[in-house]
C-alpha positions in Angstrom: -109.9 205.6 -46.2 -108.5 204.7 -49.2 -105.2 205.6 -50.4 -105.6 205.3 -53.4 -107.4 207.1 -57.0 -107.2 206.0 -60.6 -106.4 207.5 -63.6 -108.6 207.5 -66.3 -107.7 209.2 -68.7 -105.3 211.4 -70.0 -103.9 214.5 -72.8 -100.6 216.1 -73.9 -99.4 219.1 -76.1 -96.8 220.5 -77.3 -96.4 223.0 -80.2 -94.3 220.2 -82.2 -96.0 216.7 -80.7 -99.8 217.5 -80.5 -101.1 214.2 -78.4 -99.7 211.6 -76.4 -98.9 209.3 -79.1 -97.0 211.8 -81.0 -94.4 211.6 -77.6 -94.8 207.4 -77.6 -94.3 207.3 -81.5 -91.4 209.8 -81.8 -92.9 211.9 -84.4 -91.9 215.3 -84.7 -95.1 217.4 -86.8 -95.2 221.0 -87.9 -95.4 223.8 -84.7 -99.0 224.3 -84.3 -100.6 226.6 -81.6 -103.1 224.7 -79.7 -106.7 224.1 -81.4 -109.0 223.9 -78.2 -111.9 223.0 -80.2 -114.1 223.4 -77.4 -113.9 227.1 -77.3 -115.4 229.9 -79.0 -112.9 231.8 -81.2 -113.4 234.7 -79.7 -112.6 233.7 -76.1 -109.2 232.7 -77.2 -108.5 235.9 -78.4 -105.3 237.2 -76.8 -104.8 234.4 -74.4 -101.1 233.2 -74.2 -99.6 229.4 -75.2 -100.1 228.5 -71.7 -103.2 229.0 -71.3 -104.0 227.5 -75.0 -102.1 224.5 -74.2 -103.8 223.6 -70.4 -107.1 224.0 -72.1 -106.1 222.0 -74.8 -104.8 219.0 -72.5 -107.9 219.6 -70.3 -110.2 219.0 -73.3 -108.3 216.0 -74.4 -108.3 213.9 -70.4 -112.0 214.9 -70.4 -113.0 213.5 -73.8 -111.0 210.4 -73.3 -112.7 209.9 -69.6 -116.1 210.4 -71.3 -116.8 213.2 -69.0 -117.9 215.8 -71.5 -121.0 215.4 -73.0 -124.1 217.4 -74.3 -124.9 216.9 -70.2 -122.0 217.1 -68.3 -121.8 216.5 -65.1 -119.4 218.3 -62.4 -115.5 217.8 -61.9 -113.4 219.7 -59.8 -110.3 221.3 -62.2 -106.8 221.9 -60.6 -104.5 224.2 -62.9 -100.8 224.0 -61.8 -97.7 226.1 -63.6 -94.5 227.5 -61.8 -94.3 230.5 -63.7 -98.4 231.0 -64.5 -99.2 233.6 -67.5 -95.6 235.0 -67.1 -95.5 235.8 -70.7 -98.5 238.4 -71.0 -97.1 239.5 -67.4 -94.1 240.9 -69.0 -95.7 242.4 -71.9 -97.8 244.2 -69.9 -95.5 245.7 -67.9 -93.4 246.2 -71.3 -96.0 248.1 -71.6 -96.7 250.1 -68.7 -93.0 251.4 -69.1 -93.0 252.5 -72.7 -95.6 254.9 -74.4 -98.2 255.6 -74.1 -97.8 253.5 -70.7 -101.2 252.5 -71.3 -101.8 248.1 -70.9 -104.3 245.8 -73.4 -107.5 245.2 -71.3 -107.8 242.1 -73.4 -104.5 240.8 -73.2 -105.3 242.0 -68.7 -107.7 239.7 -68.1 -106.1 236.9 -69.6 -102.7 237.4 -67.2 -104.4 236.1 -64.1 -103.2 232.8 -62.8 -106.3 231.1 -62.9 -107.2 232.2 -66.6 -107.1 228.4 -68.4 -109.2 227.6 -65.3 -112.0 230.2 -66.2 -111.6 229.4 -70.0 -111.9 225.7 -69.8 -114.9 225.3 -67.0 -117.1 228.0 -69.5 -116.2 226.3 -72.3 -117.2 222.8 -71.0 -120.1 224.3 -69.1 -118.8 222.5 -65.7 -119.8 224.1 -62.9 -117.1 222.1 -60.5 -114.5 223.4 -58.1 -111.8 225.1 -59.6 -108.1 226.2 -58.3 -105.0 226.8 -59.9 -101.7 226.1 -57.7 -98.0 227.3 -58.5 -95.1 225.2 -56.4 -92.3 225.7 -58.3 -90.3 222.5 -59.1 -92.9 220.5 -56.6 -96.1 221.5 -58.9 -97.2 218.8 -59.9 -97.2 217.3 -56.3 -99.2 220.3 -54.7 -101.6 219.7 -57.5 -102.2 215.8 -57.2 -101.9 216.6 -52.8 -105.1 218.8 -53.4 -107.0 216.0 -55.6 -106.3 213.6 -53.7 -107.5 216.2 -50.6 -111.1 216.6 -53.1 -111.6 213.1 -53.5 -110.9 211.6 -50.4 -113.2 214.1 -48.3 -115.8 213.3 -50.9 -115.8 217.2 -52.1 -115.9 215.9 -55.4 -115.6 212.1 -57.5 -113.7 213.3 -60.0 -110.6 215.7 -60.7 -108.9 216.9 -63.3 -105.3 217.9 -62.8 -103.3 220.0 -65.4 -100.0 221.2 -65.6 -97.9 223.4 -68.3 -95.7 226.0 -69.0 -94.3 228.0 -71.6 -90.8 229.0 -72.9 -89.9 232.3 -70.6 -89.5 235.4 -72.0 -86.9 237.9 -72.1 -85.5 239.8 -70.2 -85.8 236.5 -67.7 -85.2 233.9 -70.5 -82.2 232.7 -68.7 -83.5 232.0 -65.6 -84.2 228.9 -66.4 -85.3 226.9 -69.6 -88.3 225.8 -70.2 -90.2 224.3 -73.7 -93.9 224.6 -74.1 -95.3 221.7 -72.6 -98.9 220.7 -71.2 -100.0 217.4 -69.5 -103.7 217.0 -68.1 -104.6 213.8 -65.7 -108.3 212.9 -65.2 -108.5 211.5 -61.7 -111.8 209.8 -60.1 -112.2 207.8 -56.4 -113.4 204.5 -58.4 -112.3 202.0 -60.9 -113.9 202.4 -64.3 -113.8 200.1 -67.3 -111.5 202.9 -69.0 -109.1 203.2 -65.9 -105.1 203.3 -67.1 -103.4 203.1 -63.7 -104.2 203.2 -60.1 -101.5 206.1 -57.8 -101.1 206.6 -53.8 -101.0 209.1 -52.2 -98.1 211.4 -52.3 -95.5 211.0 -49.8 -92.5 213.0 -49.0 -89.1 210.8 -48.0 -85.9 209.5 -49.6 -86.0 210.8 -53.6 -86.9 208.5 -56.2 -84.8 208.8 -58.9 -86.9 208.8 -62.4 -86.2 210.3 -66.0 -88.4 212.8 -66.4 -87.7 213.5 -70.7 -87.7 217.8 -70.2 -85.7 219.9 -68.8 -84.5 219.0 -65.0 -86.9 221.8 -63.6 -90.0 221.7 -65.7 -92.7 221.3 -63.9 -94.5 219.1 -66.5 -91.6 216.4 -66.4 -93.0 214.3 -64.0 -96.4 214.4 -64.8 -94.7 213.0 -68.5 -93.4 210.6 -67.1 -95.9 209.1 -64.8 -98.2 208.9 -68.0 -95.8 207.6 -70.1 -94.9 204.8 -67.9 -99.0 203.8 -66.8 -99.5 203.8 -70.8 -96.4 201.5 -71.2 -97.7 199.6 -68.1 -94.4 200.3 -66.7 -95.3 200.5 -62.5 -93.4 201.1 -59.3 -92.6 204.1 -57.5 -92.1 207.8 -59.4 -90.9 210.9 -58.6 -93.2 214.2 -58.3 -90.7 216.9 -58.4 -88.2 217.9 -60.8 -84.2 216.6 -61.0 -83.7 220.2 -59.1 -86.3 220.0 -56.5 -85.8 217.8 -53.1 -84.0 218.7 -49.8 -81.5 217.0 -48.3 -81.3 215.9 -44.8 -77.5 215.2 -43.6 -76.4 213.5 -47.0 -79.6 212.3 -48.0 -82.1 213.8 -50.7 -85.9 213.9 -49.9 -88.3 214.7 -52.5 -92.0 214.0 -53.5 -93.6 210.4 -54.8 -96.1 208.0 -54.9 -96.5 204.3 -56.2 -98.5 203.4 -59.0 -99.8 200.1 -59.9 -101.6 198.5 -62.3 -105.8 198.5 -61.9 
């Protein structure tokens, strides 16, 4: 079995740098909540930034695989975050202690953990396997374990991974900072004509030390920088975890990685 997938394509957001060439060019453009043109104005009523910005990453990986279309064909969808839909989690229960202790049924069914996953599969009419995973600082490695898991047991032939999160509200706004950041990855078992990069699988041993750009726990950091570096054709090996993530083992630091290479 190969160990091995490719990356085909790829999306970013953030409420000040709107696409992945914003973040390569430096420019800074006027806060902006996420478009997600794909979906019907009404279903994005009362969903949070999080959930706004995976969907809006999802729709931009997809487009630039090619795998949307007027007859699209199934992908499996992976939605990772740390914290999930924390910030309409703490409204509600805002509002559950104040008067009249009664919660938003709209803003309730958005505050599920899975909610960009739901959004995003009705909006592109995909009919794929969906999942969304939380791992703390390792995220983004739980989420590209489980592609790797769909595509190499042939449960699907191509995956899109996602990971964001938003800024934390109070009262646990010190816990630990976070900006409001997305990053989607479109993943398939084959080499295309549009491929970027080809990754390994993950491994867990000695911690690879790699600038991640956000803060040292945000979970979207490495996924950042992985894309950053395939677009700048920058290869070698890359961490999955944050700056803060990793265990040690007598003096030395183990942590998630793979190698990625050129196609």
């Amino acid at each position: 079995m190969s160990a091995e997938i490719y990356l085909v394509g790829a999306g970013y957001f953030s409420p000040t740098q709107h696409t992945l060439s914003d973040v390569i060019e430096g420019v800074q453009r006027e806060p902006i909540k996420p478009p997600c043109k794909l979906v019907a104005s009404r279903m994005k009523r009362a969903t949070s930034m999080l959930t706004r910005m995976s969907v809006e990453v999802a729709i931009q990986a997809t487009e630039a695989a090619g795998w949307l279309g007027e007859e699209p064909s199934p992908f499996a969808m992976i939605f990772g975050s740390a914290h999930g839909e924390i910030q309409i989690a703490i409204e509600q229960m805002k509002m559950m202690k104040e008067e009249p202790f009664v919660v938003s049924p709209a803003r309730f069914k958005n505050s599920v953990h899975n909610t960009a996953a739901g959004l995003f599969s009705i909006a592109a009419k995909n009919k794929g396997f969906a999942t969304a995973i939380a791992g703390g600082a390792e995220t983004f490695a739980m989420c590209l374990l489980e592609a790797f898991s769909l595509l190499k047991t042939n449960e699907a032939q191509r995956v899109l991974v996602t990971t964001g999160e938003e800024t934390l509200p109070e009262p646990i706004a010190d816990h630990t900072e976070h900006d409001n950041a997305a990053v989607a990855l479109a993943f398939q078992s084959v080499p295309s004509e549009s491929a970027i990069a080809r990754v390994s699988l993950p491994q867990f041993g000695p911690a690879v030390e790699t600038e991640f750009g956000l803060q040292s726990n945000h979970s979207v950091g490495p996924a950042l920088a992985l894309l950053l570096s395939a677009r700048r054709g920058e290869f070698g090996s890359f961490a999955l975890g944050s700056r803060a993530s990793g265990f040690f083992e007598g003096s030395t630091k183990r942590g998630w990685s793979l190698e990625m290479s050129p196609v």
